[in-house]
DSSP file (Angstrom, degrees, kcal/mol; ACC not computed):
  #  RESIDUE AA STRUCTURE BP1 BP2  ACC     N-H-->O    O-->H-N    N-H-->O    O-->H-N    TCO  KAPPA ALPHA  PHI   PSI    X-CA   Y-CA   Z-CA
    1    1 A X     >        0   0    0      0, 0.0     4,-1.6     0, 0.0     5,-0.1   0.000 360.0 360.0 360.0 -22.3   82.9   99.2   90.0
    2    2 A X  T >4  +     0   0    0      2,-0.2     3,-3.0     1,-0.1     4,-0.3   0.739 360.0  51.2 -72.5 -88.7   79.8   96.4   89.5
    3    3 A X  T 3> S+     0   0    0      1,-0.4     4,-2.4     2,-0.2     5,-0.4   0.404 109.4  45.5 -58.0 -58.0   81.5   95.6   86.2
    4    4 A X  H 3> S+     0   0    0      1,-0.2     4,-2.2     2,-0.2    -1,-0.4   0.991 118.3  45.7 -53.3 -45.7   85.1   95.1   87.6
    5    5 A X  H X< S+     0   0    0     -3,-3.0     3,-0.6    -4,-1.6    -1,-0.2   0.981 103.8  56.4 -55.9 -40.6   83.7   93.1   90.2
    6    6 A X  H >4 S+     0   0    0     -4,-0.3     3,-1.3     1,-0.2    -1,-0.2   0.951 110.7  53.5 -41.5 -60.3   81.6   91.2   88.0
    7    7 A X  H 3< S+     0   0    0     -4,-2.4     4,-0.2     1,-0.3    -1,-0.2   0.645 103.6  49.1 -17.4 -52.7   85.1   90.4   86.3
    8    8 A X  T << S+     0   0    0     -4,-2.2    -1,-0.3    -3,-0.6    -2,-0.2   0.097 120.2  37.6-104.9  27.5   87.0   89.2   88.9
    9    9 A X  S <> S+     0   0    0     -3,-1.3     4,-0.9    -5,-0.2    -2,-0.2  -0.197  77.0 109.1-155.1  28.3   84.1   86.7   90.0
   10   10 A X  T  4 S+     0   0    0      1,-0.2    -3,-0.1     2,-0.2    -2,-0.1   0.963  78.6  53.7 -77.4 -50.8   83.2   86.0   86.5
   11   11 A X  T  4 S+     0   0    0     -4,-0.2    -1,-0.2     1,-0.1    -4,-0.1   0.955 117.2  39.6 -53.6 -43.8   85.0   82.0   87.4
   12   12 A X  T  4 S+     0   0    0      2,-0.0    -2,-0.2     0, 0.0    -1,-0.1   0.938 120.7  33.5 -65.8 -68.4   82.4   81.6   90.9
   13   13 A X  S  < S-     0   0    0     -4,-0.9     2,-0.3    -7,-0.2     3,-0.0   0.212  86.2-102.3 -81.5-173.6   79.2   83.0   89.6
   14   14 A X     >  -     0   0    0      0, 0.0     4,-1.8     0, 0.0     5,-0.1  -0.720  23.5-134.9 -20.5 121.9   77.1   83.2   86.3
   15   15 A X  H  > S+     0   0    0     -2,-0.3     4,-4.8     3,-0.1    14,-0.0   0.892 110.5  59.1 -58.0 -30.6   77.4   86.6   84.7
   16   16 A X  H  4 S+     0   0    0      2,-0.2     4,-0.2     1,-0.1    -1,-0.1   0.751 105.7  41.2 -16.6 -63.3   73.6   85.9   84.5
   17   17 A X  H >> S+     0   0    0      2,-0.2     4,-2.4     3,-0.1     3,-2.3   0.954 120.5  49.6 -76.3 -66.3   72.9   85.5   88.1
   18   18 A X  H 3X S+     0   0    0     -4,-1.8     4,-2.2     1,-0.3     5,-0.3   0.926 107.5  51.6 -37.6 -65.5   75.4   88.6   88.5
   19   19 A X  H 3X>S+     0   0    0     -4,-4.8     5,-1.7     1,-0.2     4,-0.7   0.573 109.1  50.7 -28.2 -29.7   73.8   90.6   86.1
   20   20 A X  H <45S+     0   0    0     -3,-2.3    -2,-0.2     3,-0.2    -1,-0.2   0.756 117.3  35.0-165.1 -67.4   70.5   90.1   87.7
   21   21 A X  H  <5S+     0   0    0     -4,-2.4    -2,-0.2     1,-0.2    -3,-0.2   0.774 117.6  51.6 -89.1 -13.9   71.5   91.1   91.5
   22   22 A X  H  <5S-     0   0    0     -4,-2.2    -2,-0.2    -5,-0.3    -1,-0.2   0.933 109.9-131.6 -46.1 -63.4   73.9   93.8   90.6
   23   23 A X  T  <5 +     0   0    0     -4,-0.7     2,-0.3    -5,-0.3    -3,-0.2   0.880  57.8 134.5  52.8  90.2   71.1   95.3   88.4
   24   24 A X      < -     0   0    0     -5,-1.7    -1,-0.1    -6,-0.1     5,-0.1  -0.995  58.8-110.5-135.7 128.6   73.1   95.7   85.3
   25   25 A X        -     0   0    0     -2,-0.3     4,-0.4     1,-0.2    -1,-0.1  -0.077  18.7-142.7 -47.2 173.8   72.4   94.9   81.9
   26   26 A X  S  > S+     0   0    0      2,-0.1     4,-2.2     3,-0.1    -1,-0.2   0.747 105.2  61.1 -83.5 -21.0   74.3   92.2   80.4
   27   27 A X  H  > S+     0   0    0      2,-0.2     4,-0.9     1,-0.2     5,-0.2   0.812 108.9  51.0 -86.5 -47.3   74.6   93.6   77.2
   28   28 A X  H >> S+     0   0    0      1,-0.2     4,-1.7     2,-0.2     3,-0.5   0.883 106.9  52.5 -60.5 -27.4   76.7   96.7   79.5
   29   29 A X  H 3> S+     0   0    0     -4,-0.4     4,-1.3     1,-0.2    -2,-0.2   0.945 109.7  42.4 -91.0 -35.8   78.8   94.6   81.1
   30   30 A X  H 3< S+     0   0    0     -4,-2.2    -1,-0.2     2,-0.2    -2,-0.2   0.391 116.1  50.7 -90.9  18.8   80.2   92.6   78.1
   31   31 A X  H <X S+     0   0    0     -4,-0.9     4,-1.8    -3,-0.5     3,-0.4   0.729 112.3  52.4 -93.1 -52.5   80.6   96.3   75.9
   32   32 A X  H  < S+     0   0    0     -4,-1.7    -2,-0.2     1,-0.3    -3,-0.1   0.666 108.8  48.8 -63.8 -35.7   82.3   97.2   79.2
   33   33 A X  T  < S+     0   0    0     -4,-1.3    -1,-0.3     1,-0.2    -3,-0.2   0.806 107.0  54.1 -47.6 -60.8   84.4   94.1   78.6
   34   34 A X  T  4 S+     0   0    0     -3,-0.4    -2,-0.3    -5,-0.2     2,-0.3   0.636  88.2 109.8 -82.4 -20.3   85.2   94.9   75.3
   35   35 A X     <  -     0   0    0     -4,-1.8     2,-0.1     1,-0.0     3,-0.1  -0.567  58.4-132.3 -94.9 165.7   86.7   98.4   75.7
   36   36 A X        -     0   0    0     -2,-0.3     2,-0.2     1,-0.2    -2,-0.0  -0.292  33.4-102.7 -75.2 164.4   89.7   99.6   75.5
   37   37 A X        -     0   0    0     -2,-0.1    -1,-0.2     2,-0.1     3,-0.0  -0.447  37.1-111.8 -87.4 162.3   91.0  101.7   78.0
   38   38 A X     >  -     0   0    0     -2,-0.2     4,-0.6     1,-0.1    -1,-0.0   0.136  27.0-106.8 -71.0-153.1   91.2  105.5   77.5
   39   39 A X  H  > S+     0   0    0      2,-0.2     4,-2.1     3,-0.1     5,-0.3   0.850 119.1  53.2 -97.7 -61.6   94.5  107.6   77.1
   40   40 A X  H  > S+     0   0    0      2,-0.2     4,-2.2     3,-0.2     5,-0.4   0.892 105.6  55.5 -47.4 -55.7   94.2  109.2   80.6
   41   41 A X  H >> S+     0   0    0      2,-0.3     3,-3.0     1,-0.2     4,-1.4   0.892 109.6  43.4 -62.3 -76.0   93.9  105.7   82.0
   42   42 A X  H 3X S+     0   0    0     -4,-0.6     4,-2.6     1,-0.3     5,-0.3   0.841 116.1  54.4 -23.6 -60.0   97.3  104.7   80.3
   43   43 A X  H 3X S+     0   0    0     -4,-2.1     4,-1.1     1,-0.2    -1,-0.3   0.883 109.9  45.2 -46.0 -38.1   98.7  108.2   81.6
   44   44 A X  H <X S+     0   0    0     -3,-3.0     4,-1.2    -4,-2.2    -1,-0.2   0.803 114.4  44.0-105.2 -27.3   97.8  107.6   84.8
   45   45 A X  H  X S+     0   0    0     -4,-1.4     4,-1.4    -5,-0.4    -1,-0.3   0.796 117.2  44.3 -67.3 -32.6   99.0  104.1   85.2
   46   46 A X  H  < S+     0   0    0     -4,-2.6     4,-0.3    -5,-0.4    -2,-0.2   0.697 114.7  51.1 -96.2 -21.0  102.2  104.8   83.5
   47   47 A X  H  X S+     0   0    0     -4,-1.1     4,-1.7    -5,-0.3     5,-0.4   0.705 114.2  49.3 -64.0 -49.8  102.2  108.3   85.9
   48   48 A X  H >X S+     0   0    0     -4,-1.2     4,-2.0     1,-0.3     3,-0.7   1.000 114.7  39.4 -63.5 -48.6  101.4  105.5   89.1
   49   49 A X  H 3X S+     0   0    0     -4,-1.4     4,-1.3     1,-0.3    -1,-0.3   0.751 117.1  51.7 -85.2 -17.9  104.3  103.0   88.4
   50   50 A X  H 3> S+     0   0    0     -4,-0.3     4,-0.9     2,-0.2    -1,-0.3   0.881 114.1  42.4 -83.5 -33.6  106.8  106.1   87.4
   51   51 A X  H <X S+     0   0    0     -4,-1.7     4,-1.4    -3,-0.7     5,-0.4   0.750 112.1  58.6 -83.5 -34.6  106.0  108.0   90.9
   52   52 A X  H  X S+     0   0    0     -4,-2.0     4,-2.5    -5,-0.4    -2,-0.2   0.992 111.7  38.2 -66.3 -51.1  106.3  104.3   92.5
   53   53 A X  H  X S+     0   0    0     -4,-1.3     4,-1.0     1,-0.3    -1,-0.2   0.814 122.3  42.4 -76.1 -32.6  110.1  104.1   91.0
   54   54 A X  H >X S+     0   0    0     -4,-0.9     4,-1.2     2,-0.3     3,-0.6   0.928 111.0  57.5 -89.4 -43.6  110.9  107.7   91.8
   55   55 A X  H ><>S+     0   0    0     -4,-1.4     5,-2.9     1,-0.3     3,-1.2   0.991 119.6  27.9 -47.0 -81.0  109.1  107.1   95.1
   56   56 A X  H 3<5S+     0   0    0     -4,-2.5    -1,-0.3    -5,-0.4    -2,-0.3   0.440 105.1  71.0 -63.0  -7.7  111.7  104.0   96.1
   57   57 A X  H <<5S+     0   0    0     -4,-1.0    -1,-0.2    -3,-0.6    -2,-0.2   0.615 107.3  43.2-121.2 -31.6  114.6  105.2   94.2
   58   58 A X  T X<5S-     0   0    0     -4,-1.2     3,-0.5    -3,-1.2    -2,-0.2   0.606 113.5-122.0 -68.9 -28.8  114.4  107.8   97.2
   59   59 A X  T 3 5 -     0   0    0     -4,-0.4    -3,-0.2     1,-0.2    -4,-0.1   0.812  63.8 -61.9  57.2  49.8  113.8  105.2   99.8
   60   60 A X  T 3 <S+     0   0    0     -5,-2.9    35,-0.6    -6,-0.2    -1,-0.2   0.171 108.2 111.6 100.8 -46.1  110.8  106.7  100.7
   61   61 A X    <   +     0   0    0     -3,-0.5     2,-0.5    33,-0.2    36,-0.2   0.424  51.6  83.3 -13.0 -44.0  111.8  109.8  101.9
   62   62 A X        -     0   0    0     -7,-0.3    32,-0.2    32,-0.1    -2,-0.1  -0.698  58.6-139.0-115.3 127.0  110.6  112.3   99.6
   63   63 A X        -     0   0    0     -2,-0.5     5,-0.1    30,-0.1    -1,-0.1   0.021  40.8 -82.5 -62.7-176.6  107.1  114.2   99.1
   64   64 A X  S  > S+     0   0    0      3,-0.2     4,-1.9     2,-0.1     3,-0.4   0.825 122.3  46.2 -36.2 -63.4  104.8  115.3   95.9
   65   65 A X  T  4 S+     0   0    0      1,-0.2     4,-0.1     2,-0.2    -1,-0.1   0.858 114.5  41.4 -87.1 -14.2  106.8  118.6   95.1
   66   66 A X  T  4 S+     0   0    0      2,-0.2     4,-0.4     3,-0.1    -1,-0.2   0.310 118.8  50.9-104.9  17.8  110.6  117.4   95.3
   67   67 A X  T  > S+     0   0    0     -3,-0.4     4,-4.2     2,-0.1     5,-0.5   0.730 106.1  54.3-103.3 -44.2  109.3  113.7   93.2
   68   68 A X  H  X S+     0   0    0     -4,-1.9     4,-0.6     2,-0.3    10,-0.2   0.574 109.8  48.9 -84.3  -3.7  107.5  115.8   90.4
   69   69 A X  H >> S+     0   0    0      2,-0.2     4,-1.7     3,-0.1     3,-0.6   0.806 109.6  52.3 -84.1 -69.8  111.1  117.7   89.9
   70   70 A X  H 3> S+     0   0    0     -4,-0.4     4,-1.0     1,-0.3    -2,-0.3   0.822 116.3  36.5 -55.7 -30.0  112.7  114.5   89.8
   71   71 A X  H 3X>S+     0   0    0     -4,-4.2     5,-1.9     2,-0.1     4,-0.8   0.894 112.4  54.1 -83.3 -20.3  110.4  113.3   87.1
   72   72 A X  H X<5S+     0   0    0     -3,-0.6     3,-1.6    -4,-0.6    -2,-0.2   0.995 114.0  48.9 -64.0 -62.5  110.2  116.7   85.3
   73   73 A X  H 3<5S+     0   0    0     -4,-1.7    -1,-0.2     1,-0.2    -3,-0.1   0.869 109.6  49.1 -18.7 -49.3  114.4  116.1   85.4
   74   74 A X  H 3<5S-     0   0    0     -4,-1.0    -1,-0.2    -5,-0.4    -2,-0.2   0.697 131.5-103.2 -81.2 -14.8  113.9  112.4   84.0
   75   75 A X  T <<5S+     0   0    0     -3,-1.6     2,-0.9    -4,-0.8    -3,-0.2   0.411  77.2 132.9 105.5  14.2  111.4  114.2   81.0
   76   76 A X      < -     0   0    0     -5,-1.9     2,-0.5    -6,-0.2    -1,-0.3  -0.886  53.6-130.9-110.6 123.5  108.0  113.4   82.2
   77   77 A X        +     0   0    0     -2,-0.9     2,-0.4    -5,-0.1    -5,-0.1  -0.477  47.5 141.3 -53.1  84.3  105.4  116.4   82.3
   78   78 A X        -     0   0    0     -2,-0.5     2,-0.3   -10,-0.2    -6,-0.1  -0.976  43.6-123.3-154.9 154.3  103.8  116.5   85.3
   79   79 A X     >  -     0   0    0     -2,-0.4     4,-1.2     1,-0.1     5,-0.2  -0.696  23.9-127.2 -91.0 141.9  102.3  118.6   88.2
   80   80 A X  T  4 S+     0   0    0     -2,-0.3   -16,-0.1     2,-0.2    -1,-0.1   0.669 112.8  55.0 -38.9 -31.3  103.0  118.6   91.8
   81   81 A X  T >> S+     0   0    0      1,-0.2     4,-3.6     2,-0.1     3,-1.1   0.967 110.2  42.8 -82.1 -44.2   99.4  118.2   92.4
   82   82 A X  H 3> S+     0   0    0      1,-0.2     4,-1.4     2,-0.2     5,-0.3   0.941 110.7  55.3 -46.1 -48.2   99.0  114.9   90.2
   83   83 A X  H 3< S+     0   0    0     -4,-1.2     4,-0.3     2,-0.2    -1,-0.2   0.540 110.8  50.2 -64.6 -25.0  102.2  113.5   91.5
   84   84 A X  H <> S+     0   0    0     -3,-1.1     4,-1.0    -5,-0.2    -1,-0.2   0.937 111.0  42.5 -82.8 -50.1  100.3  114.1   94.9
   85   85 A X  H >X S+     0   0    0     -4,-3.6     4,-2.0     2,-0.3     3,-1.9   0.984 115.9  50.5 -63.3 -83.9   96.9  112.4   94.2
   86   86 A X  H 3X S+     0   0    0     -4,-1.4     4,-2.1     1,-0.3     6,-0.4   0.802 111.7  45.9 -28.4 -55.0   98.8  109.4   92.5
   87   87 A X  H 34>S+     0   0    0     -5,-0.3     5,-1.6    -4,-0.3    -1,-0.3   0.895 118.6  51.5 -62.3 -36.2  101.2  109.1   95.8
   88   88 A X  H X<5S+     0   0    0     -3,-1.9     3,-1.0    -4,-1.0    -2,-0.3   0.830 109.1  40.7-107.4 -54.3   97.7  109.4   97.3
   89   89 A X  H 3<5S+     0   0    0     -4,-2.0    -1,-0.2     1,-0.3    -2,-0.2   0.857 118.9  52.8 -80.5 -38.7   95.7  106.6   95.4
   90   90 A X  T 3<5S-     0   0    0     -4,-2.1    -1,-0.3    -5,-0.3    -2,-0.2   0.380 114.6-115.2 -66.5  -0.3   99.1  104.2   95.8
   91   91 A X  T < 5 +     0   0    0     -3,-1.0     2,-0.7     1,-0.2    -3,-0.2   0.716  62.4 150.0  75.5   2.2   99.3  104.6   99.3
   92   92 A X      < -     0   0    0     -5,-1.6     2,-0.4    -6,-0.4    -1,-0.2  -0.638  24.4-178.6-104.2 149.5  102.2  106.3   99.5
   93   93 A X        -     0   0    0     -2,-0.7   -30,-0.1    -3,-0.1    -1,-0.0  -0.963  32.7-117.0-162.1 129.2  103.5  108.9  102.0
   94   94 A X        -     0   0    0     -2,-0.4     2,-0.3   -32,-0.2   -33,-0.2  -0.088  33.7-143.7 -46.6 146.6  106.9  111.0  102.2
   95   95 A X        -     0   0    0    -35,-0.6     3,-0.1   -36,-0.1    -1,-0.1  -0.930  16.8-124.8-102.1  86.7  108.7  109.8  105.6
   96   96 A X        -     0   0    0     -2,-0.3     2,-0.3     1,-0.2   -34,-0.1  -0.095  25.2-101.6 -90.2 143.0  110.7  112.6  107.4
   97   97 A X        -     0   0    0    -36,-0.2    -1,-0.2     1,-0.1     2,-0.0  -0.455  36.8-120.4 -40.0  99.1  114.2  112.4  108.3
   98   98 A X        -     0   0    0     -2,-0.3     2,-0.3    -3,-0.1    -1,-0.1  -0.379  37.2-122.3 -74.8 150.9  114.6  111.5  112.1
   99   99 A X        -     0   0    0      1,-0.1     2,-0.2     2,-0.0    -1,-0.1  -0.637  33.2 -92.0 -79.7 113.1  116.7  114.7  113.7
  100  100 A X        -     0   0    0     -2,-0.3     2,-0.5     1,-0.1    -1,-0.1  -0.489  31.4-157.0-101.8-176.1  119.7  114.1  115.4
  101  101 A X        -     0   0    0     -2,-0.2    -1,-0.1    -3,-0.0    -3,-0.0  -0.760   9.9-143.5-119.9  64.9  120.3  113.6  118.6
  102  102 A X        +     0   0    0     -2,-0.5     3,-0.1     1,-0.1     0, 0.0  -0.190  17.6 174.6 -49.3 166.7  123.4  114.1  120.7
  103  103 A X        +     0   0    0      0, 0.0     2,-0.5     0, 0.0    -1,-0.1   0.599  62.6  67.2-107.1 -61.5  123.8  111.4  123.4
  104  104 A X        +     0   0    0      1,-0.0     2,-1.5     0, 0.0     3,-0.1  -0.867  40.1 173.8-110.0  93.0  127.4  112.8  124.4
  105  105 A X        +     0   0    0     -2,-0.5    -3,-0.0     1,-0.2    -1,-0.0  -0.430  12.8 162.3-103.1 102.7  128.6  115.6  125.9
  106  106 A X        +     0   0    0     -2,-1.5     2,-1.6     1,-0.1    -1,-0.2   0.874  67.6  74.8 -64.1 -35.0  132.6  114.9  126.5
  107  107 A X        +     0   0    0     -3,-0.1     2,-0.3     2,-0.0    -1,-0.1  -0.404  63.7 118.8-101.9 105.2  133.3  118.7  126.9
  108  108 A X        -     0   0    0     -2,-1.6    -2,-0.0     2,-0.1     0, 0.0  -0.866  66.6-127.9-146.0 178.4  131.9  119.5  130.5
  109  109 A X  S    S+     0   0    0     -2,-0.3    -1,-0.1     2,-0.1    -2,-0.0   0.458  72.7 123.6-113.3  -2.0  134.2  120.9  133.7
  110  110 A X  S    S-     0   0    0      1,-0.1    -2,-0.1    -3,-0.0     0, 0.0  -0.204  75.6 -97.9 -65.3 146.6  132.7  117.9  135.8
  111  111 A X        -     0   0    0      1,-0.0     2,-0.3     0, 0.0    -1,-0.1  -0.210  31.1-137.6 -77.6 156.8  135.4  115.6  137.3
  112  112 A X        -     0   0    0      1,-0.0     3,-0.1     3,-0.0     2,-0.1  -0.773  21.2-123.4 -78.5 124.0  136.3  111.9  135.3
  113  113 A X        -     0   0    0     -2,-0.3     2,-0.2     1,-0.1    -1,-0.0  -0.467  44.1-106.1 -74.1 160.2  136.6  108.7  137.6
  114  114 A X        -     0   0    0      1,-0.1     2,-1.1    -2,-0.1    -1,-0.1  -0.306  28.1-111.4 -86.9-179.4  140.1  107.7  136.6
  115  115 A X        +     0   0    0      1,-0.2    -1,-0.1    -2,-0.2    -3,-0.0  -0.845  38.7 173.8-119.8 110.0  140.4  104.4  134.3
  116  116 A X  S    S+     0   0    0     -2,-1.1    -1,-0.2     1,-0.1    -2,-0.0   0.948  77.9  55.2 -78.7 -53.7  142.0  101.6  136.6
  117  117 A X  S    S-     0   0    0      4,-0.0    -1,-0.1     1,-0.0    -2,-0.1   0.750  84.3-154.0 -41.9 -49.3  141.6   98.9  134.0
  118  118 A X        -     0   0    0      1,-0.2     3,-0.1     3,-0.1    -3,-0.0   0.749  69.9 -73.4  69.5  53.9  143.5  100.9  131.3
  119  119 A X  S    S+     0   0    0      1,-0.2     2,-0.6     2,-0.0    -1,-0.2   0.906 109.3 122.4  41.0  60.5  141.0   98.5  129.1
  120  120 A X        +     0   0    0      1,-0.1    -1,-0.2     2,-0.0     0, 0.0  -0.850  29.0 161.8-138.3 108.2  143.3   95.3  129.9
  121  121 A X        +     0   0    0     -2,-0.6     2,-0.4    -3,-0.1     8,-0.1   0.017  27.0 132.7-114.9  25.1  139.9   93.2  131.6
  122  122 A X        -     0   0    0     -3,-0.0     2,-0.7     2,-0.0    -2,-0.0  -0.693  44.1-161.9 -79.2 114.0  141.9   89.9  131.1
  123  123 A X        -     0   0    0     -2,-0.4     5,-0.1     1,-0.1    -2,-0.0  -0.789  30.7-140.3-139.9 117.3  141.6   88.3  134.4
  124  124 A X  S    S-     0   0    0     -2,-0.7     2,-0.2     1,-0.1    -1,-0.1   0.373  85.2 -12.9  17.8 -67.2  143.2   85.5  136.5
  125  125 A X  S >  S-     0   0    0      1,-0.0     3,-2.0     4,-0.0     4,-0.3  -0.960  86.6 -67.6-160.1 170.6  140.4   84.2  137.7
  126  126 A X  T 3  S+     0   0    0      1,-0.2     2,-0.0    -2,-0.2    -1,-0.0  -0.258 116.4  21.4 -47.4 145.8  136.3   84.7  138.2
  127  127 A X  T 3  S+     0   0    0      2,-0.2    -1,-0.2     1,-0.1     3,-0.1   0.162  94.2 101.3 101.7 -18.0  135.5   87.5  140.6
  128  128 A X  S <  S+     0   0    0     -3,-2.0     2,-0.4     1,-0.2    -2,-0.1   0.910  85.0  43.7 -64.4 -44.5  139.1   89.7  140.4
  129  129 A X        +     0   0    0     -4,-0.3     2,-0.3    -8,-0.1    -1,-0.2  -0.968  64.3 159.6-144.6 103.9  137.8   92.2  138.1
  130  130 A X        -     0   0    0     -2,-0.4     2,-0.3    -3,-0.1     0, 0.0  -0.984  16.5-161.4-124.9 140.9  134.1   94.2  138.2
  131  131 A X        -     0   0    0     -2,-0.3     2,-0.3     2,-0.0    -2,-0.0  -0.695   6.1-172.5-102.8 154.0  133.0   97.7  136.5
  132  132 A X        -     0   0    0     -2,-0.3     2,-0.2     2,-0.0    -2,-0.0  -0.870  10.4-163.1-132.1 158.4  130.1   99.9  137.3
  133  133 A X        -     0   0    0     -2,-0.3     2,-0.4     2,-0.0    -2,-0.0  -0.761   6.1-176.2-154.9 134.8  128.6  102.9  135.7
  134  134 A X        -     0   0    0     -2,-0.2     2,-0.5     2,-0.0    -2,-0.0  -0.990  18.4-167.3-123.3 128.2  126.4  104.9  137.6
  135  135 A X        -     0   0    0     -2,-0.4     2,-0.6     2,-0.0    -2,-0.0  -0.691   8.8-164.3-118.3  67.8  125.4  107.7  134.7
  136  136 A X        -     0   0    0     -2,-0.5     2,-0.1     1,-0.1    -2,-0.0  -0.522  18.9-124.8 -98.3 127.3  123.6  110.7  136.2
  137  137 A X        -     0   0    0     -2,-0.6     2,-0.2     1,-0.1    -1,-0.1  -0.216  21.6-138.5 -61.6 138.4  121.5  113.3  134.6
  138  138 A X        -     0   0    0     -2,-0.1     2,-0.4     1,-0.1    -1,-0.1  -0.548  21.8-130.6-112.9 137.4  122.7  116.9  135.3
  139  139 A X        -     0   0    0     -2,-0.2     2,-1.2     1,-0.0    -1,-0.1  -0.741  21.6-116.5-110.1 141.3  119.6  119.5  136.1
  140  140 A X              0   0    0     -2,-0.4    -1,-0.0     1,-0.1    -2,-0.0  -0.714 360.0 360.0 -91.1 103.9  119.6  122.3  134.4
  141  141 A X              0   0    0     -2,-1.2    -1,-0.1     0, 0.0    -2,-0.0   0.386 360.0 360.0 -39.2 360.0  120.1  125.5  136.9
């Protein structure tokens, strides 16, 4: 973590000066510089940005155990629990399906005002023609 910082502040500071209030050799930080990254880091990056696609390609929707079947589908080898910890480290988190909800229940024995308008609200002049709806909730006996 010094070393990446060091990295990304390399332009402001001195690595000198960094080196020196960090208290890190220099000698570590520019071998630290100079390697390559391991195999697991490549796996796990190539792991993040594939769970990212899979992720969105869902819109979001979808957890750890039904994304690691859609990449075990696409050919990529992976466990539910990586697939979690990667959604985990990216910030990402499955979004559940809102329920629905009737609004409207048309089949009831209660009486219907009759329709007067028969939807023709074309009027003459201002003031001939006003609707109401007074919409009241029915208690449950």
């Amino acid at each position: 973590m010094k070393y990446a910082f060091m990295r990304a502040h390399a332009l402001l500071f001195p690595v000198k000066t960094m080196c020196r209030v960090l208290g890190v050799a220099r000698s570590g930080f520019y071998a630290w510089c100079s390697r390559k990254t391991s195999m697991r880091h490549q796996r796990r990056i190539e792991l993040d940005r594939q769970v990212a696609q899979a992720y969105s390609a869902r819109n979001g929707r979808s957890g750890a155990p039904r994304l690691c079947h859609d990449l075990r589908d696409a050919g990529l080898p992976c466990n539910r629990k990586t697939v979690a910890a990667s959604m985990q480290r990216q910030g990402l988190r499955a979004r559940a399906a809102k329920k629905f909800k009737a609004t409207t229940n048309s089949r009831h024995s209660l009486p219907v005002a009759e329709n007067l308008f028969k939807q023709d609200f074309t009027a003459l002049a201002p003031n001939q023609k006003w609707v109401g709806d007074i919409s009241v909730p029915q208690q449950a006996a």
